[in-house]
C-alpha positions as YAML, in Angstrom:
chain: A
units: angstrom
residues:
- id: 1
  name: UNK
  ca: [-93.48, 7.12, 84.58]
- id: 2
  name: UNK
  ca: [-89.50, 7.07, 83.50]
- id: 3
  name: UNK
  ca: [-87.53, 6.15, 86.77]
- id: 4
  name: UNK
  ca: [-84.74, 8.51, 88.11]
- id: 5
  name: UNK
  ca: [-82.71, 5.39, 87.13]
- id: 6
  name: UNK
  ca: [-83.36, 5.41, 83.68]
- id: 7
  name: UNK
  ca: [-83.00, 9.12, 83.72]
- id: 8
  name: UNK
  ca: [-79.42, 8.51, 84.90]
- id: 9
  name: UNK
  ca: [-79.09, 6.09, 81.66]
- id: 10
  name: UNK
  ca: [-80.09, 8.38, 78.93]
- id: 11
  name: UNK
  ca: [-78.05, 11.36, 81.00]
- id: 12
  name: UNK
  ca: [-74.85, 9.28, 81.03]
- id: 13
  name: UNK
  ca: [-74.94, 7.96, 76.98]
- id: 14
  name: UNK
  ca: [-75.57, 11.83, 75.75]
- id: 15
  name: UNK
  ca: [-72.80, 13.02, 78.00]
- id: 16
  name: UNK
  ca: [-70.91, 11.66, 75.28]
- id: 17
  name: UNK
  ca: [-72.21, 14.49, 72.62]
- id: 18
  name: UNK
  ca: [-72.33, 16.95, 75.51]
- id: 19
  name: UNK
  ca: [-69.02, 16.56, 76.93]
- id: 20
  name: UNK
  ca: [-66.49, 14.35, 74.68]
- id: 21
  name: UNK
  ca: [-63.89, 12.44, 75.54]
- id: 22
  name: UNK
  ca: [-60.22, 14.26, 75.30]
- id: 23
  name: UNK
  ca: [-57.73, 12.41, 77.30]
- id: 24
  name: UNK
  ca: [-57.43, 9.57, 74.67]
- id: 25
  name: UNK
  ca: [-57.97, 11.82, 71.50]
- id: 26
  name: UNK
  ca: [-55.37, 12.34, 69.75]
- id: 27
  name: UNK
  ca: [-54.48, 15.72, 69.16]
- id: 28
  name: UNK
  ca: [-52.07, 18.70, 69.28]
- id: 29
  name: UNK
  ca: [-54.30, 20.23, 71.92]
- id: 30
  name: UNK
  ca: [-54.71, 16.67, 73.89]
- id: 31
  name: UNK
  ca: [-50.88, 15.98, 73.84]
- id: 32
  name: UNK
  ca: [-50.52, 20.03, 75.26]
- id: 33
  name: UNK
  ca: [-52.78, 18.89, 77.72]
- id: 34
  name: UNK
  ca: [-50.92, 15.73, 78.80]
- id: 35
  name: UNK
  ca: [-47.38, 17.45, 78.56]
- id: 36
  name: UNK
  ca: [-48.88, 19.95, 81.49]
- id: 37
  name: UNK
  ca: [-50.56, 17.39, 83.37]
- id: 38
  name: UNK
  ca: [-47.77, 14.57, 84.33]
- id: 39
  name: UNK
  ca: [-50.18, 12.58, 86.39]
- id: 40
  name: UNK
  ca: [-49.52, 9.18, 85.51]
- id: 41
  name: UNK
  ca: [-53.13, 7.31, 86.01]
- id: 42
  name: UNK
  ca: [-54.59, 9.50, 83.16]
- id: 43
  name: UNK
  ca: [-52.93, 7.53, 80.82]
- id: 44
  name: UNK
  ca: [-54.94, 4.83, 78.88]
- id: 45
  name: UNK
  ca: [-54.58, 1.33, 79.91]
- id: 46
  name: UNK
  ca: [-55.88, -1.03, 77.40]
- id: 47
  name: UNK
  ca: [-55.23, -3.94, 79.61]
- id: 48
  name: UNK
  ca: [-57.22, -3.01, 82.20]
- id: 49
  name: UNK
  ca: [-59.95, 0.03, 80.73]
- id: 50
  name: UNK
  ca: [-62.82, -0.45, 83.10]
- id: 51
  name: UNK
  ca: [-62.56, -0.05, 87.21]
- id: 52
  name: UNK
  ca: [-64.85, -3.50, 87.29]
- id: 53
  name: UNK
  ca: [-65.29, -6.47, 85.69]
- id: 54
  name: UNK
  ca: [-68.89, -6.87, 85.86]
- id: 55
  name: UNK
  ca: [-69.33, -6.51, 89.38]
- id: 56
  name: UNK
  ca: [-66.36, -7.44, 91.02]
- id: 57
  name: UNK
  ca: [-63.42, -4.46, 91.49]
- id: 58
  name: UNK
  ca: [-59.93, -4.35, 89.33]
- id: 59
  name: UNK
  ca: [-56.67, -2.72, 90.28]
- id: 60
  name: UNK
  ca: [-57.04, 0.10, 87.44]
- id: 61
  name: UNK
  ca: [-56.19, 3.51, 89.47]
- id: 62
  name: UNK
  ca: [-58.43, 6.52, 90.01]
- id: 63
  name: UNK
  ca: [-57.03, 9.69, 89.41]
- id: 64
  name: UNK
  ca: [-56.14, 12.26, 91.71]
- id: 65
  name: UNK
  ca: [-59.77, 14.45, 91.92]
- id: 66
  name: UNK
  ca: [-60.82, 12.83, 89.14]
- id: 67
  name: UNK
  ca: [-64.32, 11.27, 89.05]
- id: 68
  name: UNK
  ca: [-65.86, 8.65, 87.14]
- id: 69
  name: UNK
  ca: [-69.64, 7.60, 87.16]
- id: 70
  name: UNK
  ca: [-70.94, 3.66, 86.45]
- id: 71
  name: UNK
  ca: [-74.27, 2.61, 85.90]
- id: 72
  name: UNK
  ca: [-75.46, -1.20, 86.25]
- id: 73
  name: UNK
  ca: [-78.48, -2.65, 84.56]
- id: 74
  name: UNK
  ca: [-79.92, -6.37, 84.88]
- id: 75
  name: UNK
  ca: [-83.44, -7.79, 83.24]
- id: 76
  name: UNK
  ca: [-85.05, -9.49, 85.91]
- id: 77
  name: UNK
  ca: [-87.11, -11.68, 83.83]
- id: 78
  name: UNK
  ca: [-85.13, -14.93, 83.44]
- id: 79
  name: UNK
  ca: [-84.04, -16.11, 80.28]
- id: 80
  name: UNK
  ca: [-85.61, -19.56, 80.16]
- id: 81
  name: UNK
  ca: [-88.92, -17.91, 82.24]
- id: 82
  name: UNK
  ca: [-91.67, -18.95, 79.52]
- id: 83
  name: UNK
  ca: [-91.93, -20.24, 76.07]
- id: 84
  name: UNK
  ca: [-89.14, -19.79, 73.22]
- id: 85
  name: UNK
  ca: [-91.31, -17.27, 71.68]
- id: 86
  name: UNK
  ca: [-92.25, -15.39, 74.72]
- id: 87
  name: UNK
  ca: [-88.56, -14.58, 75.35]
- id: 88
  name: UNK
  ca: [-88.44, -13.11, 71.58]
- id: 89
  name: UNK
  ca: [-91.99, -11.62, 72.52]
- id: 90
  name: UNK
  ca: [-91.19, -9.73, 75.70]
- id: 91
  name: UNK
  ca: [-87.73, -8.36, 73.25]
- id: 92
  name: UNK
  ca: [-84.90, -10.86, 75.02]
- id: 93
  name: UNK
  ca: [-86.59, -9.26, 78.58]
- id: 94
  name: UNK
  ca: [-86.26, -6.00, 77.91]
- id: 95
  name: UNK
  ca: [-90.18, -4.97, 78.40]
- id: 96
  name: UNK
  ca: [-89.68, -6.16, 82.00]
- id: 97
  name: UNK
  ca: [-88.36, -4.57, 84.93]
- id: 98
  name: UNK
  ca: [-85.16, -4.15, 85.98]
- id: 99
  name: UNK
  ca: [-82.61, -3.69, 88.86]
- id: 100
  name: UNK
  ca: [-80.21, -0.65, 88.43]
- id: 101
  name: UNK
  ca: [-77.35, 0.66, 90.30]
- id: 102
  name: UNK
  ca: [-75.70, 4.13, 89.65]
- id: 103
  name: UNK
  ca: [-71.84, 4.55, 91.13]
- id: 104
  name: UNK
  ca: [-70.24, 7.54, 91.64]
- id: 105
  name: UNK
  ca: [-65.61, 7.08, 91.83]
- id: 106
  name: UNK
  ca: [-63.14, 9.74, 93.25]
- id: 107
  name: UNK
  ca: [-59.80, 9.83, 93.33]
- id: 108
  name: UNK
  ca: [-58.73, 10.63, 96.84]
- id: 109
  name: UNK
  ca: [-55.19, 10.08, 96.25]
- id: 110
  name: UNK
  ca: [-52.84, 8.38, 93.87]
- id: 111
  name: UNK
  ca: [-53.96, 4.62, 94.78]
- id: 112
  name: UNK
  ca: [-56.58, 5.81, 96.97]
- id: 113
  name: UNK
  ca: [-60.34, 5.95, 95.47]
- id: 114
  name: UNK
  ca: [-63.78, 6.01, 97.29]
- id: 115
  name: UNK
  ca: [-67.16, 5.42, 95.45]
- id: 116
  name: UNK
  ca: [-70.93, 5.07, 96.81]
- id: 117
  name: UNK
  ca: [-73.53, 3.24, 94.85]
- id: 118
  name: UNK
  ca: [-77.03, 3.39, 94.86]
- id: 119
  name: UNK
  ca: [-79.14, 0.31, 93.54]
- id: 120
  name: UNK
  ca: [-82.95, -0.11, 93.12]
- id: 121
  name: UNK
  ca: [-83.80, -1.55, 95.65]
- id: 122
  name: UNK
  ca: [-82.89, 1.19, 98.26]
- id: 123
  name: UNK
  ca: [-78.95, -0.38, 99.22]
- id: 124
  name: UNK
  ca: [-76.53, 2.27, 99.44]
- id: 125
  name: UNK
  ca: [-72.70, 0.90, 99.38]
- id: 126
  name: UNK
  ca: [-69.70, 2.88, 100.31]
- id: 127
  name: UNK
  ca: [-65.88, 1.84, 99.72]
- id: 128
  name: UNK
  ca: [-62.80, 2.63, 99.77]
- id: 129
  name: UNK
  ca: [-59.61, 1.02, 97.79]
- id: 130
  name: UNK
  ca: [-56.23, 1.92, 98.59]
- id: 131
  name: UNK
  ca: [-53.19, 0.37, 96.46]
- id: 132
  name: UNK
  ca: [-49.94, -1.57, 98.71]
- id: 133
  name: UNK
  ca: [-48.40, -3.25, 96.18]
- id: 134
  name: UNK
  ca: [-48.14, -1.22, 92.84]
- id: 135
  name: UNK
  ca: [-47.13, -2.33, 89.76]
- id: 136
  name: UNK
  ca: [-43.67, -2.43, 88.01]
- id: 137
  name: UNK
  ca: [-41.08, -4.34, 85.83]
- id: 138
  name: UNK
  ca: [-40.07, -6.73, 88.72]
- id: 139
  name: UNK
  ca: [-43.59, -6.84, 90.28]
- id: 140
  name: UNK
  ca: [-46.38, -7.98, 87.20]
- id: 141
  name: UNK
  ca: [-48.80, -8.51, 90.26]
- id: 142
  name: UNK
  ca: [-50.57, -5.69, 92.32]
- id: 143
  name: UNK
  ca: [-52.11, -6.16, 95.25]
- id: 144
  name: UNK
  ca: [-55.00, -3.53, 96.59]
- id: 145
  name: UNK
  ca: [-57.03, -3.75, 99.89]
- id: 146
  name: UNK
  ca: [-60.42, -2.50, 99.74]
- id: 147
  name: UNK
  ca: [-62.93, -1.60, 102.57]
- id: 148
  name: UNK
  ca: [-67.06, -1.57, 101.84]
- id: 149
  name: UNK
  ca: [-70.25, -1.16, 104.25]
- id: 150
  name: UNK
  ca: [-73.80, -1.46, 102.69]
- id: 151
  name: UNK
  ca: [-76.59, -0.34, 104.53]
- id: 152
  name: UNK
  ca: [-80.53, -1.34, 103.56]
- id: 153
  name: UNK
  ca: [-83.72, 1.18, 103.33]
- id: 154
  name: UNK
  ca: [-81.19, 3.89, 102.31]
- id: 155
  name: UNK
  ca: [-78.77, 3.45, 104.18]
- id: 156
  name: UNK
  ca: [-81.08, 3.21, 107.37]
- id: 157
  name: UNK
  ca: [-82.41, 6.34, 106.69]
- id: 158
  name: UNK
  ca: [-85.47, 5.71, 105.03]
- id: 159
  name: UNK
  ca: [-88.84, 4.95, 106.32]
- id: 160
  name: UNK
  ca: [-89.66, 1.76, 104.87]
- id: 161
  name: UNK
  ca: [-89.06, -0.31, 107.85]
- id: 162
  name: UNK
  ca: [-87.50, -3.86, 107.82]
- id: 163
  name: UNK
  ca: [-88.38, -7.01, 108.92]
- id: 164
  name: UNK
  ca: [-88.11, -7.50, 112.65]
- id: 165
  name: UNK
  ca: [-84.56, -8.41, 113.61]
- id: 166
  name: UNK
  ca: [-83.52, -7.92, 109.97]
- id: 167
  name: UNK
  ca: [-80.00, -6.97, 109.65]
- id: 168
  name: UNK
  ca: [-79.62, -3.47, 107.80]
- id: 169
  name: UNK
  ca: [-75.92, -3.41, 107.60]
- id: 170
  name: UNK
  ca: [-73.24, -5.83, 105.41]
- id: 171
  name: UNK
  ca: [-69.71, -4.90, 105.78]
- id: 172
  name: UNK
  ca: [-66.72, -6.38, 103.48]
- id: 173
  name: UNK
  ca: [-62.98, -6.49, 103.96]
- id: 174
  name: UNK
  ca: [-60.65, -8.11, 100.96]
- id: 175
  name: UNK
  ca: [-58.16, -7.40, 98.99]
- id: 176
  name: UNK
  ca: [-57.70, -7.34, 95.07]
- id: 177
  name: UNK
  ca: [-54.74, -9.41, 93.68]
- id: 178
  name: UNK
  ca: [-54.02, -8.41, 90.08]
- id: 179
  name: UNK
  ca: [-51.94, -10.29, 87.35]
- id: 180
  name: UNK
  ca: [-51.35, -8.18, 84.70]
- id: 181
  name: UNK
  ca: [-50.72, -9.70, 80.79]
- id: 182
  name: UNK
  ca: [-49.15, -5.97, 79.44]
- id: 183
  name: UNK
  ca: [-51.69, -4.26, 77.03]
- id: 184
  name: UNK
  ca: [-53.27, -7.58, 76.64]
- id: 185
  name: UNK
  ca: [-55.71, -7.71, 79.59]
- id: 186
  name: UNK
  ca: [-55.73, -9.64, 83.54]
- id: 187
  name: UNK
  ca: [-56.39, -11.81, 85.28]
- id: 188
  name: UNK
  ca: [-57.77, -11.05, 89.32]
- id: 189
  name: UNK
  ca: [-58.32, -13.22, 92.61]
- id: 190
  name: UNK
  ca: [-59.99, -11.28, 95.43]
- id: 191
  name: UNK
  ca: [-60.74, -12.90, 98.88]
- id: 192
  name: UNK
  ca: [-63.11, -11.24, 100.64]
- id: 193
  name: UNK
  ca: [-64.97, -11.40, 104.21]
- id: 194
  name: UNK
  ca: [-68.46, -10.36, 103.80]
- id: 195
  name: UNK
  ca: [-69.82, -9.80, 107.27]
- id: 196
  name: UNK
  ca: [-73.58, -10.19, 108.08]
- id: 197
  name: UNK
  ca: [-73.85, -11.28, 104.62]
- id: 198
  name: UNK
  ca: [-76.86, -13.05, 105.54]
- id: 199
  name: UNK
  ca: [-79.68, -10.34, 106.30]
- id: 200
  name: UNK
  ca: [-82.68, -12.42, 107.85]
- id: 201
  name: UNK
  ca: [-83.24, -12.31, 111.55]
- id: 202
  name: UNK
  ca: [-82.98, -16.50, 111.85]
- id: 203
  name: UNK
  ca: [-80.41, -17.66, 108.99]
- id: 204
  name: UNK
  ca: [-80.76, -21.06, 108.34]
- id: 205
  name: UNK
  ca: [-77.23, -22.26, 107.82]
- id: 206
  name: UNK
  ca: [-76.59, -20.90, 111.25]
- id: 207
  name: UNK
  ca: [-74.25, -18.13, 109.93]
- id: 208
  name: UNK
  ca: [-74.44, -14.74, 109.10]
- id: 209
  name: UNK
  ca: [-70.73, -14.12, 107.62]
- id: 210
  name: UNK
  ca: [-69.63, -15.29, 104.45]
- id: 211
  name: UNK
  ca: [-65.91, -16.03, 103.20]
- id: 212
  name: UNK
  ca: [-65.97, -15.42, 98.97]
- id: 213
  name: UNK
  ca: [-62.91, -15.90, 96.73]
- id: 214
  name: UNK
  ca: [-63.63, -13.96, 93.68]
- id: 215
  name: UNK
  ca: [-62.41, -15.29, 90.18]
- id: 216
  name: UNK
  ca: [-62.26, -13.16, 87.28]
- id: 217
  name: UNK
  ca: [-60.28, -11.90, 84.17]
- id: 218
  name: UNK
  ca: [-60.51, -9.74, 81.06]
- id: 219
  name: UNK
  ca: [-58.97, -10.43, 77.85]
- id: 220
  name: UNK
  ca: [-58.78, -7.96, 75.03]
- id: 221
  name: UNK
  ca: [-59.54, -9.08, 71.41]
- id: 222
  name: UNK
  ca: [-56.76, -8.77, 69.39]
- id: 223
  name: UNK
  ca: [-53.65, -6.74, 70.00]
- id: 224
  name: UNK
  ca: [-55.47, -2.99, 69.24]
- id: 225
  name: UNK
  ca: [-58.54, -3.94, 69.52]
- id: 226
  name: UNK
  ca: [-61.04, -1.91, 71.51]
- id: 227
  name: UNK
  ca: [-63.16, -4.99, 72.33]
- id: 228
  name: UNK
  ca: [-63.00, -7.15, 75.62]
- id: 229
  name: UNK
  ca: [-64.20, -10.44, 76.99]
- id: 230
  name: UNK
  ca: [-64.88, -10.70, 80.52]
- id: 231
  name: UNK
  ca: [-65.79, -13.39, 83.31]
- id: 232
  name: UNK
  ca: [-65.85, -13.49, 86.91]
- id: 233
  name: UNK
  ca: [-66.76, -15.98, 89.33]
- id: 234
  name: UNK
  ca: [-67.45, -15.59, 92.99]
- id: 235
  name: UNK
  ca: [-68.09, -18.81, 94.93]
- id: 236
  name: UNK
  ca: [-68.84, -18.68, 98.79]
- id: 237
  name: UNK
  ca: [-66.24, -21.08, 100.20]
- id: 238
  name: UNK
  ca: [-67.25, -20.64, 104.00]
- id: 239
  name: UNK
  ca: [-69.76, -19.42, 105.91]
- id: 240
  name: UNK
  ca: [-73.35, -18.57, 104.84]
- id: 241
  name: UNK
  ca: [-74.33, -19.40, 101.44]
- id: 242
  name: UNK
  ca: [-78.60, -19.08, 101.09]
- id: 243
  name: UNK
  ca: [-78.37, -18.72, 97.31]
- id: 244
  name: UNK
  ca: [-76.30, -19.79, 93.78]
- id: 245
  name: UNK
  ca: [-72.66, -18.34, 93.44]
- id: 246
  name: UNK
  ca: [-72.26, -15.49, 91.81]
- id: 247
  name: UNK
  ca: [-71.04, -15.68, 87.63]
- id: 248
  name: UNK
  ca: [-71.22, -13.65, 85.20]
- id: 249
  name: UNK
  ca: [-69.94, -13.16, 81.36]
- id: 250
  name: UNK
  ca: [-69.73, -10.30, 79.06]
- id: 251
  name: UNK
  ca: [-68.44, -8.75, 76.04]
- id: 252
  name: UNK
  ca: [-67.46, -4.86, 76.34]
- id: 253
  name: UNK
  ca: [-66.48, -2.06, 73.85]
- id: 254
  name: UNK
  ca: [-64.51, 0.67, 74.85]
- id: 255
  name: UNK
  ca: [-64.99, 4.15, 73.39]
- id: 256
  name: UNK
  ca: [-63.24, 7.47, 74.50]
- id: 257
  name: UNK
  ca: [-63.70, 7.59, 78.18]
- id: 258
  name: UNK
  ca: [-67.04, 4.98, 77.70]
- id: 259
  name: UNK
  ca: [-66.88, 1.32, 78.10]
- id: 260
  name: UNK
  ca: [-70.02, -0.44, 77.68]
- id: 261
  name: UNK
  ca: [-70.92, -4.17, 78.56]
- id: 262
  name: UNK
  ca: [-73.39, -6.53, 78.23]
- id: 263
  name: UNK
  ca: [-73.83, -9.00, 80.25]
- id: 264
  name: UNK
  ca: [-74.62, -12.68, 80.97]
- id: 265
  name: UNK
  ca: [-75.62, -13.44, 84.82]
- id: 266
  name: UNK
  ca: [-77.03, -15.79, 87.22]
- id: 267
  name: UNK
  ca: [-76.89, -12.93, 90.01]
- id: 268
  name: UNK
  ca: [-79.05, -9.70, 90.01]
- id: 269
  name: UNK
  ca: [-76.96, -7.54, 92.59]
- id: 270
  name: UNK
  ca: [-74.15, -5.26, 91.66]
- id: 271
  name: UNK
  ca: [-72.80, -4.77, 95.43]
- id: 272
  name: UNK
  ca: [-70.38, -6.89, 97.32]
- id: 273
  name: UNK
  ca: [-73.14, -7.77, 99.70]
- id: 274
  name: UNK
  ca: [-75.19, -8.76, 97.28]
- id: 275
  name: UNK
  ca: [-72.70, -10.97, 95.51]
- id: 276
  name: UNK
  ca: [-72.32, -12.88, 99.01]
- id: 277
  name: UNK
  ca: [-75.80, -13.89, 98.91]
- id: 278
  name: UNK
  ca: [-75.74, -15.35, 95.73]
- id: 279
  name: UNK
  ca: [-78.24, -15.55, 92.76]
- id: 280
  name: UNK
  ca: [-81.55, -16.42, 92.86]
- id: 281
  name: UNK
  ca: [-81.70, -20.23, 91.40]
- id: 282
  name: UNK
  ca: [-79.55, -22.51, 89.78]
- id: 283
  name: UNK
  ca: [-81.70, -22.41, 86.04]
- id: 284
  name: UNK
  ca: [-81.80, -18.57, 85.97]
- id: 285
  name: UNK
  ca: [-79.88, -16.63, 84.01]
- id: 286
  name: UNK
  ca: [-80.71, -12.91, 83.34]
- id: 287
  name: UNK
  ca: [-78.88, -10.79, 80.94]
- id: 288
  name: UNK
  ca: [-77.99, -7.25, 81.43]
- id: 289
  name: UNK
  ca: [-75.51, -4.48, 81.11]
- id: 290
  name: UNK
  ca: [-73.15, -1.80, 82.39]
- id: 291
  name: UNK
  ca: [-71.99, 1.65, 81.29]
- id: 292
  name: UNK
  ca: [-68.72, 3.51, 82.63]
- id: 293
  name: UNK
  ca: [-68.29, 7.17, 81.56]
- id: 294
  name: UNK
  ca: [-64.45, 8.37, 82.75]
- id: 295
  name: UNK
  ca: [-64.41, 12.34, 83.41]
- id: 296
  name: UNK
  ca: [-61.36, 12.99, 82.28]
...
């Protein structure tokens, strides 16, 4: 039976033929539009196209009422799980399962913008960014602070119970510090407090908060090219720290109000919980991939 997840797959890569793309077209009838509607953030930004990197956030804005969905893919079967040929066998992982996340972005405000994701495995993650220091021709660095609570079993509202004692609640504070390179791409260091990172009723370390500095950048491929590389790194420098720290590699294509990713990871989650506990061992690597469709 197709999951509602992969439903949400094949609904978000034929919105493209049912609903194309027409802020980036150009046009007579797109540059009409844009000459009515002065709002700054629905301009392109090649530097900085996608509102992640591959899991961690970027600075790019949201938008006034705008929305944008995101949907996150990784193989769980580990690359070097089995012989040569039963990687090329199984096609690279792809007749395994998977873990999926689908994220849904508003624009609250200009600088403001709230999203919930859903993954998989029944976590539901709220946040909320909010630009303080924008960017300009004296300031190349931003600086946003962002806000995030995941809950387990659906948000505590489903009837799969937990463990006994099991923490069903992760909450994250940080901030996103962005260095832009113009048209080129950026580069991003986010410290974050993930608190009751650590969801088991007795963690071993002794700690259920984690402290992780996330490392990342994006780098476009040639001066109009449409094609990015992309790395992030998020180790756990205090605190609890039960599994590998999070990294994660890709090359992207953007397209109209679509960028797609594939990915190269040593982490299965997609939230910022999930990041603070870390991937699953220090030889796996899964691949993966993400889609962003931009409404507007």
């Amino acid at each position: 039976m197709r999951s509602p997840f992969t439903s949400c797959a094949l609904l978000l890569i034929l919105s493209h033929l049912a609903w194309p793309p027409s802020s980036h077209a150009q046009t007579p009838a797109s540059t009409s539009v844009q000459a009515d509607q002065p709002d700054p953030d629905l301009r392109l930004t090649p530097g900085e196209p996608d509102f992640a990197l591959s899991t961690l956030p970027t600075s790019l804005r949201m938008p006034q009422g705008k929305l944008a969905f995101r949907l996150t893919h990784r193989f769980v079967r580990p690359i070097a799980a089995g012989t040569t040929g039963d990687f090329f066998s199984s096609f690279f992982g792809f007749d395994g399962g998977a873990t999926m996340g689908l994220e849904v972005r508003y624009g609250l405000a200009p600088g403001t913008q709230l999203t919930v994701m859903r993954t998989s495995d029944r976590a539901i993650q709220f946040l909320a960014q909010d630009e303080v220091v924008g960017q300009g021709d004296a300031r190349p660095i931003t600086m946003d602070l962002l806000a995030a609570i995941e809950g387990q079993n659906n948000f505590g509202l489903s009837k799969h119970s937990s463990l006994p004692g099991q923490r069903q609640f992760t909450t994250t504070i940080g901030a996103v510090l962005a260095r832009h390179a113009g048209d080129r791409g950026a580069f991003y260091v986010e410290p974050m407090g993930v608190f009751d990172a650590n969801l088991a009723p007795s963690p071993v370390s002794g700690s259920r908060h984690a402290f992780v500095l996330g490392l990342g950048t994006r780098w476009r491929l040639g001066a109009q090219s449409k094609s990015y590389v992309v790395g992030e790194f998020a180790p756990r420098v205090g605190g609890s720290d039960p599994g590998v720290d999070h990294i994660s590699v890709g090359i992207e294509k953007r397209a109209g109000g679509h960028v797609f990713q594939l990915t190269l990871t040593n982490d299965l989650g997609t939230t910022l919980g999930q990041v603070a506990r870390g991937g699953p061992g220090h030889h796996d690597w899964f691949l993966g991939f993400n889609l962003t469709r931009k409404f507007f």
